[in-house]
C-alpha atoms as one frame of an Amber mdcrd trajectory, in Angstrom:
protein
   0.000   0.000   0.000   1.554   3.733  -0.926   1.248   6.560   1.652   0.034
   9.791   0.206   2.881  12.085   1.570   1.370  15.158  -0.154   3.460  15.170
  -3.312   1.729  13.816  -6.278   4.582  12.750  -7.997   5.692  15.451  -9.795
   9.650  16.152  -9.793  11.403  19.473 -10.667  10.551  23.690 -11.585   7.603
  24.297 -13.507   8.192  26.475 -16.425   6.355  29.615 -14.723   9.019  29.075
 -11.823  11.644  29.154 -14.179  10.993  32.075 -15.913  10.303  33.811 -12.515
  13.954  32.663 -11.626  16.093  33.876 -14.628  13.749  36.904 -14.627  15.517
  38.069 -11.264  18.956  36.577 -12.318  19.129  38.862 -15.117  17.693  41.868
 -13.021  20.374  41.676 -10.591  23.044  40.814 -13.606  22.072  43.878 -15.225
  22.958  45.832 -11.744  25.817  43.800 -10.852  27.814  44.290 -14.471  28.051
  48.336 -14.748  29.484  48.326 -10.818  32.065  45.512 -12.004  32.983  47.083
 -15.119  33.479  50.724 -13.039  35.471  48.619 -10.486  37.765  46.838 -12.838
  38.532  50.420 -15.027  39.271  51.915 -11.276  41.852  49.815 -10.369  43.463
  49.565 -13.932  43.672  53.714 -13.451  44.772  53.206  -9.857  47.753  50.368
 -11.045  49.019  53.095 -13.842  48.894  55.851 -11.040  50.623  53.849  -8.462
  54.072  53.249 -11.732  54.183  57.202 -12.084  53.978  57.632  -8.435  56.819
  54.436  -7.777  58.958  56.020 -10.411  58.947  59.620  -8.249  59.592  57.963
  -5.418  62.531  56.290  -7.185  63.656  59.138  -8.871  63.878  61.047  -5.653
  65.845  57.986  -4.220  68.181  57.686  -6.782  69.032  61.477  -6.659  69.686
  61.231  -2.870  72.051  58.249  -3.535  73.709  59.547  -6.856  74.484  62.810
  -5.189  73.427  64.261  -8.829  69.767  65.850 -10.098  67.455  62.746 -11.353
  64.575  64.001 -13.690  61.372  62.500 -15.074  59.721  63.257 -17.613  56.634
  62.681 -20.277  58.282  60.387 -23.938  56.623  59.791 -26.737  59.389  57.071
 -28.079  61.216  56.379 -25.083  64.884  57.936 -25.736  63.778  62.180 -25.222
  61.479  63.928 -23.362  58.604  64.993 -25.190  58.655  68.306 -27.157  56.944
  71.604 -26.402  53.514  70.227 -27.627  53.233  66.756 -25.959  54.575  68.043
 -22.804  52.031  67.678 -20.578  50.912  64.236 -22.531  51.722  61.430 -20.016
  50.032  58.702 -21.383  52.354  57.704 -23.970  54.998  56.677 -21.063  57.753
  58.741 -19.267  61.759  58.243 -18.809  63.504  58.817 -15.576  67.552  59.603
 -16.084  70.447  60.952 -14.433  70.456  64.558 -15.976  73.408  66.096 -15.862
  73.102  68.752 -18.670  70.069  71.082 -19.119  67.646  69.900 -16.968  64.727
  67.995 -18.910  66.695  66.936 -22.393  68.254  63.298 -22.530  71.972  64.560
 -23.650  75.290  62.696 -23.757  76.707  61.561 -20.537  73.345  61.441 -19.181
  71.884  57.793 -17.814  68.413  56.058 -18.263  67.587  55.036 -15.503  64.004
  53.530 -16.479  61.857  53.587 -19.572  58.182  53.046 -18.837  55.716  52.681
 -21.859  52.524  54.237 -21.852  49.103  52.027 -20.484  47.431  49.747 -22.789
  44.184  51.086 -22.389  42.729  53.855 -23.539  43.204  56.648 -20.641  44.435
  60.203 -20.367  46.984  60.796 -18.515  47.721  64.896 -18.254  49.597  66.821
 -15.900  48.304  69.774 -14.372  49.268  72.563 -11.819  51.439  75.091 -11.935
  55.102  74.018 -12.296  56.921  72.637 -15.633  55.695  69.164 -16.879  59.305
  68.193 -15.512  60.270  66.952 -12.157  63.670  67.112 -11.409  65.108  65.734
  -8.111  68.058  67.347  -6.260  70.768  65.284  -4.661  69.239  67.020  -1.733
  65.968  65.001  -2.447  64.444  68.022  -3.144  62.528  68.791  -5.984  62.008
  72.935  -6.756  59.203  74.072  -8.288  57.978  70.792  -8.662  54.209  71.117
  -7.250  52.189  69.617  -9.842  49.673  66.724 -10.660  49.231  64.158 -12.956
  45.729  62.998 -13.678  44.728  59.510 -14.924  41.330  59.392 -16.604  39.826
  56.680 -18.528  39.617  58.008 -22.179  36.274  59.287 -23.754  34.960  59.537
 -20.411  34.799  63.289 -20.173  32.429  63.372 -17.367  33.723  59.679 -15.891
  33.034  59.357 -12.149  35.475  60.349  -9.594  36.085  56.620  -8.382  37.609
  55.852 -12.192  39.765  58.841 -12.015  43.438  59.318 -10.168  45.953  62.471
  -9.879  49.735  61.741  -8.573  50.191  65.169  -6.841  53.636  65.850  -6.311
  54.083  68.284  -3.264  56.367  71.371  -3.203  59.255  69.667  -1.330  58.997
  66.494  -4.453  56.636  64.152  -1.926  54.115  61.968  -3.760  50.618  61.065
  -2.770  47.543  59.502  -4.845  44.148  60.823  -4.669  41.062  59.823  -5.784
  38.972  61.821  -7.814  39.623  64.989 -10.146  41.987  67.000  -8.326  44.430
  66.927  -5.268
């Protein structure tokens, strides 16, 4: 003899309880993949912010140890510093060298110290502020008239949101900090 338990023998979702299912699934996909996407650009921005900012900090380093005036500077191919209309263009990479000539040109008897190419992805990186697009480090560690900032903005977002954006401001004594957002 069978018991009656209360089921009737069905097994499994009916098709109404399905579609209820991926109905919500895709509700909270659809709000889940814009915050992911905004997270994943962030930290990309905050990775290419945190080289500039590790190549100050080395610059300033290697000036105090060198005894001589380290610079860094905005390159569009890696050997000079970028010319009078690119200067303030940091997203094609920067060099860092031993300057021993005039201060921001790559001459002879002058060492590279580090190359770094620009990001992969598409992002603006501009410098801003009120000193040269050049930061040259004293043996002193000091870097004069240095107070400046370098922004890091995803490209073609003109209006992006202040979590996606980064500026490496670079105090008046040559210190580095990162912010978050559109200014310092």
């Amino acid at each position: 003899m069978k018991k009656n338990d209360g089921r009737s023998g069905r097994r499994g979702y009916t098709l109404v309880e399905m579609l209820v299912a991926l109905a919500v699934g895709s509700v909270l996909l659809a709000q889940g993949v814009p915050s992911l996407r905004a997270f994943l650009l962030g930290r990309q921005v905050q990775g290419h912010a945190m080289a500039l900012a590790d190549d100050l900090r080395r610059a300033r380093a290697e000036a105090i140890q060198r005894g001589t005036r380290v610079t860094l500077c905005p390159s569009v191919d890696g050997r000079q510093c970028a010319g009078a209309a690119a200067n303030r263009d940091w997203s094609r990479g920067w060099l860092v060298f031993q300057d021993s000539g005039t201060r921001g040109v790559v001459e002879t008897g002058d060492t590279v110290l580090r190359v770094q190419a620009g990001p992969p992805l598409p992002l603006r990186v501009a410098a801003g502020g009120l000193a040269s697009y050049v930061v040259s480090y004293l043996p002193s560690g000091v870097a004069p008239g240095a107070q400046n900032n370098v922004r890091f903005q995803p490209d073609g977002a003109g209006d992006a949101p202040a979590q996606s954006q980064r500026v490496v401001c670079i105090g008046a004594t040559g210190s580095t900090r990162i912010a978050t957002g559109a200014a310092c």
